[in-house]
Backbone as a printed PyTorch tensor [residue, N CA C, xyz], in Angstrom:
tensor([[[ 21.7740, -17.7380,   4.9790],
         [ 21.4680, -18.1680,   3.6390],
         [ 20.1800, -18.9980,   3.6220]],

        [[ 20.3030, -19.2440,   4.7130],
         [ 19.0510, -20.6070,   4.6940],
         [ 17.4340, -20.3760,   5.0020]],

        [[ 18.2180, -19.0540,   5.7060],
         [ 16.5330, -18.1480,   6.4380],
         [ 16.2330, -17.2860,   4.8030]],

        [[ 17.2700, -17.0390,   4.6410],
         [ 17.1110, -16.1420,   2.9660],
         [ 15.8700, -16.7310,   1.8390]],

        [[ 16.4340, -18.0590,   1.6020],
         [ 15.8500, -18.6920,   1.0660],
         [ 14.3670, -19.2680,   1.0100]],

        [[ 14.3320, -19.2720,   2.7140],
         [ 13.0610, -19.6660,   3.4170],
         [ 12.0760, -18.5650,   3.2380]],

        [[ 12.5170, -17.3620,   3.2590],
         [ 11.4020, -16.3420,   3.3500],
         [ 11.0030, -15.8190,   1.9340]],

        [[ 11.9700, -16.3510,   0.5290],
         [ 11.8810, -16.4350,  -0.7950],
         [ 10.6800, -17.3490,  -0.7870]],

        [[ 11.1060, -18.5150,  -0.3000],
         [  9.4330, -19.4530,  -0.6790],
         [  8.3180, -18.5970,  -0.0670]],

        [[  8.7370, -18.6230,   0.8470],
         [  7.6650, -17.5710,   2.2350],
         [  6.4140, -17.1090,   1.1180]],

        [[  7.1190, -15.9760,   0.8430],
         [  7.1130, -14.6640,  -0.3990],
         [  6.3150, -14.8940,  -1.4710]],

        [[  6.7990, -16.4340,  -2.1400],
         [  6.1060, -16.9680,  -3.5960],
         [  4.8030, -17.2510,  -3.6090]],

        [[  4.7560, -18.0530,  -2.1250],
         [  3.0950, -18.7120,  -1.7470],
         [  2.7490, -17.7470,  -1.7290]],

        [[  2.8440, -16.7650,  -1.2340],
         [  1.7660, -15.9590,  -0.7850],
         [  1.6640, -14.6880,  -2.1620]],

        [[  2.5470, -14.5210,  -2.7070],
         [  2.2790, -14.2440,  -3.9500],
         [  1.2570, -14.8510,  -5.2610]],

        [[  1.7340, -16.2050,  -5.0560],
         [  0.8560, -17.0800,  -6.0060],
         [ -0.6790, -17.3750,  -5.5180]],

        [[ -0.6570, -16.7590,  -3.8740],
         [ -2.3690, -17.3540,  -3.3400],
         [ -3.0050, -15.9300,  -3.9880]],

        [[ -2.4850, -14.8560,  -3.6600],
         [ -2.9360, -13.9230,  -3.7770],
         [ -3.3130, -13.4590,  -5.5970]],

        [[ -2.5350, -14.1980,  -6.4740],
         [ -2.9530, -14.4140,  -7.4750],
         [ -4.0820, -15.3430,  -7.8600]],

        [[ -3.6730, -15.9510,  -7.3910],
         [ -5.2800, -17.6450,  -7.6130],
         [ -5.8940, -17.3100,  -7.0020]],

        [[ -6.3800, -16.8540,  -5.3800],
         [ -7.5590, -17.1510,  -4.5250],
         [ -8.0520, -15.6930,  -4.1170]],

        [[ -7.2120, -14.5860,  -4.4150],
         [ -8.2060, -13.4830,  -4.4140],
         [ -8.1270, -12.4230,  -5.4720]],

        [[ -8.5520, -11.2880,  -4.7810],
         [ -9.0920, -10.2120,  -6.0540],
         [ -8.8790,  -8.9860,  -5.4810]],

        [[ -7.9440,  -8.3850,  -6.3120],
         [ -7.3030,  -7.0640,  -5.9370],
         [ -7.7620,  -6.1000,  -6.4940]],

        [[ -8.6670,  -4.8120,  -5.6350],
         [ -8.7750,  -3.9960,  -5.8230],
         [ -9.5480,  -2.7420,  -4.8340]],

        [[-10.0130,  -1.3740,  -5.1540],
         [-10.3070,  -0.3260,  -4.2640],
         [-11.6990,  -0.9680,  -3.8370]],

        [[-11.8570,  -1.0490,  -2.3000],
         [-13.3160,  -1.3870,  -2.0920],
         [-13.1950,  -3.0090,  -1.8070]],

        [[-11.8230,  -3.5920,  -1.4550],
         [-12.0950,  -5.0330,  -1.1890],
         [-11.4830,  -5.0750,   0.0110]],

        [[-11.8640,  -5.6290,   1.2140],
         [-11.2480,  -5.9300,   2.4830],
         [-11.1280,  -7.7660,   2.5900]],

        [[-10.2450,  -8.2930,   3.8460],
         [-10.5220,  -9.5850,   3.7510],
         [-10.3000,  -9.4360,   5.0660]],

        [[-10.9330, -10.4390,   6.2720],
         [-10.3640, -10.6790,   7.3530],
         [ -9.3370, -11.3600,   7.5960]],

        [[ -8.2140, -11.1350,   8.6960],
         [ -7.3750, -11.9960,   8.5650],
         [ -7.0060, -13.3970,   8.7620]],

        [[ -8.1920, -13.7210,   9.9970],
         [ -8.3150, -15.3310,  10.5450],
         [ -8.6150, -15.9990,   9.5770]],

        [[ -9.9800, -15.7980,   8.5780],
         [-10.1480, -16.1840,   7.3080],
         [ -9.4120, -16.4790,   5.9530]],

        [[ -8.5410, -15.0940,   6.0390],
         [ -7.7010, -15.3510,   5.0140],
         [ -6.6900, -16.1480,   4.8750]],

        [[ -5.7190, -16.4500,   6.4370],
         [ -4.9970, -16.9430,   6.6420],
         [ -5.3300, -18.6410,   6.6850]],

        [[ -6.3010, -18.5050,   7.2110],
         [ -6.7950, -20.4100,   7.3290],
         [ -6.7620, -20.6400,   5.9800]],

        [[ -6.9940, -20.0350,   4.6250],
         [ -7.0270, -20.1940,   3.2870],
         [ -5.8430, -20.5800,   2.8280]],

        [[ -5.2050, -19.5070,   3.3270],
         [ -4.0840, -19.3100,   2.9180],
         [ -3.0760, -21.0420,   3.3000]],

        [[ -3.1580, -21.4440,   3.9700],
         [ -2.5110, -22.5640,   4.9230],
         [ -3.3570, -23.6380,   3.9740]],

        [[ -4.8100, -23.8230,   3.1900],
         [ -5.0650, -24.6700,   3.1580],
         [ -4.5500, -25.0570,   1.6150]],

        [[ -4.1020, -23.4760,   0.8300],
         [ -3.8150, -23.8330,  -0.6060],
         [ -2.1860, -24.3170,  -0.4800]],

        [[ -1.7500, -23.8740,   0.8040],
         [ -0.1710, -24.5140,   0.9020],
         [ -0.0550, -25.8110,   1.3200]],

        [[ -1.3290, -26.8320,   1.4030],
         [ -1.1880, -27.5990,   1.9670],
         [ -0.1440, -28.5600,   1.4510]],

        [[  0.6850, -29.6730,   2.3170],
         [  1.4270, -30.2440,   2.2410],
         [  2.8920, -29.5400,   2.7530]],

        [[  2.7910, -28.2940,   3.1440],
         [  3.9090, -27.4220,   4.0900],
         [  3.0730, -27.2440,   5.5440]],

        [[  4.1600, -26.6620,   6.3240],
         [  3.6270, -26.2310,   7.7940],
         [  3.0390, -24.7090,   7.8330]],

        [[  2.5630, -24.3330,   6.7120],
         [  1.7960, -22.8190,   6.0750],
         [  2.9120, -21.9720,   6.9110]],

        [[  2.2570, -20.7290,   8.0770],
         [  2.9400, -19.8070,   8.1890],
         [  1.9220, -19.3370,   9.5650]],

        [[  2.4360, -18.7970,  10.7900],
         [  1.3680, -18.3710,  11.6500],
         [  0.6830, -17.0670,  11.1840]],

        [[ -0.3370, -16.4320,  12.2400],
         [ -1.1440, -15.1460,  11.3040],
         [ -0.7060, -14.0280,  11.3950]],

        [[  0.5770, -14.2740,  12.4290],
         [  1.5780, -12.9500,  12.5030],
         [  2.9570, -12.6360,  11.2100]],

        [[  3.4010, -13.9460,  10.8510],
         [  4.0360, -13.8480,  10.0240],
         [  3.0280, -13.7890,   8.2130]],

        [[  2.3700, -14.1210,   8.7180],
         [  1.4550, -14.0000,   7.5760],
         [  0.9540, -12.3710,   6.8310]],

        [[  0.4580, -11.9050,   8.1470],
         [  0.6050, -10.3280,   8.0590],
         [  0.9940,  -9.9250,   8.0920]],

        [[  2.2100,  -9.9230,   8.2380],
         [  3.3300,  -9.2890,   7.8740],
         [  4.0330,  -9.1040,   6.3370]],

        [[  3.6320, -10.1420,   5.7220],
         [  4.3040, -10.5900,   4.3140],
         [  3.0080,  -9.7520,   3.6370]],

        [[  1.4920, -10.0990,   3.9870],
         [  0.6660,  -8.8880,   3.5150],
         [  0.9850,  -7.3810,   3.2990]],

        [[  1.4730,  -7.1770,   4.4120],
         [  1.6280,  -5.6870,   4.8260],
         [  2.8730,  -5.2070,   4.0380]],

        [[  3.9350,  -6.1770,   3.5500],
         [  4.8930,  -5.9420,   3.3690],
         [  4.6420,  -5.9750,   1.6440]],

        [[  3.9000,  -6.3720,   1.4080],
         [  3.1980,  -6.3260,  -0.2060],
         [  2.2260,  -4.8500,  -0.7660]],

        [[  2.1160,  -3.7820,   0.5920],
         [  1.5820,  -2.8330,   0.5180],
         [  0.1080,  -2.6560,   0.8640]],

        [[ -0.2750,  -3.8600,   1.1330],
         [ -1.6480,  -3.8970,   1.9350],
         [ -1.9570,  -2.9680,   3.0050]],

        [[ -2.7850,  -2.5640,   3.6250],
         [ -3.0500,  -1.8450,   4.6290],
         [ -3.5740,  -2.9640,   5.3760]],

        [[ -3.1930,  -2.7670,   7.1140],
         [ -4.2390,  -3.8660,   7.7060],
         [ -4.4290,  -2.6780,   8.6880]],

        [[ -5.9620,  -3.1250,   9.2510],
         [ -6.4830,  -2.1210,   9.9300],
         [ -7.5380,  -3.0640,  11.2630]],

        [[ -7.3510,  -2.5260,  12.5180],
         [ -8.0520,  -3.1590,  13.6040],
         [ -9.7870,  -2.6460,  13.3360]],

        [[-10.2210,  -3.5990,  13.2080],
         [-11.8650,  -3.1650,  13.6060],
         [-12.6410,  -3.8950,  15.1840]],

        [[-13.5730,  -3.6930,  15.3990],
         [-13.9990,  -4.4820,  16.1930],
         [-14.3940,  -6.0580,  16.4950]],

        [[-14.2060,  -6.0870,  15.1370],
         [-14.6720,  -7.7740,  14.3990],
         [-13.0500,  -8.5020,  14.6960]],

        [[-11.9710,  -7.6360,  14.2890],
         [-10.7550,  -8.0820,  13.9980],
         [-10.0400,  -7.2910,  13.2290]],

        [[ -8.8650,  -7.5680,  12.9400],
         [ -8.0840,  -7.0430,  11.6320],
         [ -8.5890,  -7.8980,  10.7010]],

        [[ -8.5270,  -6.5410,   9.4740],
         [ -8.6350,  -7.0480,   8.3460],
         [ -7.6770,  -6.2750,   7.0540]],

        [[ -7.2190,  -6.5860,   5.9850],
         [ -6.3350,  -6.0190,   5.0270],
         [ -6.5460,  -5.4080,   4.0620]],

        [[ -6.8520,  -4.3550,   3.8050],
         [ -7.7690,  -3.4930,   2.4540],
         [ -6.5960,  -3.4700,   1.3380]],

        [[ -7.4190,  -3.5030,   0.1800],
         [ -7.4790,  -3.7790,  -0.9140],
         [ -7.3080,  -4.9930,  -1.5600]],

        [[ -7.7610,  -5.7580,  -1.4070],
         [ -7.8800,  -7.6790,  -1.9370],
         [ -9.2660,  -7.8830,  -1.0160]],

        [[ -9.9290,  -9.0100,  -1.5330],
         [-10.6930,  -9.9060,  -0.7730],
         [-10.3090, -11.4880,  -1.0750]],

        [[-10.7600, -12.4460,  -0.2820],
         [-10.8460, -13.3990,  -0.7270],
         [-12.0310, -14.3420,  -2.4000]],

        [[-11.3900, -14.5960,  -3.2330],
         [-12.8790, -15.2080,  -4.1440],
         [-13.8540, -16.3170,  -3.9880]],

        [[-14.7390, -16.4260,  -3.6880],
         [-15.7280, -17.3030,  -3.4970],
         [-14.8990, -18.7620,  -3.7870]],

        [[-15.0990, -19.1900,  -3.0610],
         [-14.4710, -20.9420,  -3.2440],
         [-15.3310, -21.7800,  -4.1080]],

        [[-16.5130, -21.4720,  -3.8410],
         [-17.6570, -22.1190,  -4.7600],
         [-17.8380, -21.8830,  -5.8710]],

        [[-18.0990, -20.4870,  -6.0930],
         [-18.0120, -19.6390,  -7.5400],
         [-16.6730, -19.8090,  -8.3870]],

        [[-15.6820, -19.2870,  -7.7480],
         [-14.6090, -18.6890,  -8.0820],
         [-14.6780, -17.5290,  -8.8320]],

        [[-16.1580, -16.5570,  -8.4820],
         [-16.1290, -15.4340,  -8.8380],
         [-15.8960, -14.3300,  -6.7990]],

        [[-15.4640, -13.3430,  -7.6860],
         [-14.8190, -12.0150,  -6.6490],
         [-16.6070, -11.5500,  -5.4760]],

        [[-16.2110, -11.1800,  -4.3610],
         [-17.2870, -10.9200,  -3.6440],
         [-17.6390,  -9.6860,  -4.1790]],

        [[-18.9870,  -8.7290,  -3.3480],
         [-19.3740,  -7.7780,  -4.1430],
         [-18.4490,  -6.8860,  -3.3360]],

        [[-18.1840,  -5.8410,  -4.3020],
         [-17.1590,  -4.6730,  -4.5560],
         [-17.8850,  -3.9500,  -3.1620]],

        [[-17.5600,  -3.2890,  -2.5350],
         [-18.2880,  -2.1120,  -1.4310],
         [-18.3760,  -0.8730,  -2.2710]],

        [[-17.5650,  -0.5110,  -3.2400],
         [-17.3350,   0.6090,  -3.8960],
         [-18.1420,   1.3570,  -4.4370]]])
């Protein structure tokens, strides 16, 4: 019950980052070291989530993650400019 619950919050953050801090669509990739350090910093005041369980809850949202040489990264979202708070440029 207790792990149940835990992976409900899990679930929300990363629902609600992915609403506030990025931008979903064809032509957006994000890396994952990047995304995840983000990710940990808008949860701050919790112990965030490591980058395995992290990608996982991505992947499990229908993301694709894919190995490149740089790293994995997760197609379709990017992260939005922190400064701007406008979306990076589209590749598309």
């Amino acid at each position: 019950m207790k792990a149940t619950a835990a992976y409900k919050s899990e679930s929300d953050q990363i629902e609600q980052f992915l609403a506030e801090c990025c931008v979903r669509g064809d032509g957006f990739s994000a890396s994952a070291r990047p995304l995840n350090l983000e990710f940990c910093k808008s949860v701050e005041g919790t112990r965030g989530m490591s980058e395995t369980a992290f990608g996982r809850r991505i992947v499990e949202r229908g993301f694709q993650k894919q190995h490149t040489e740089w790293g994995n990264i997760y197609i379709g979202f990017a992260l939005m400019n922190a400064k701007t708070g406008e979306p990076p440029e589209n590749d598309s």
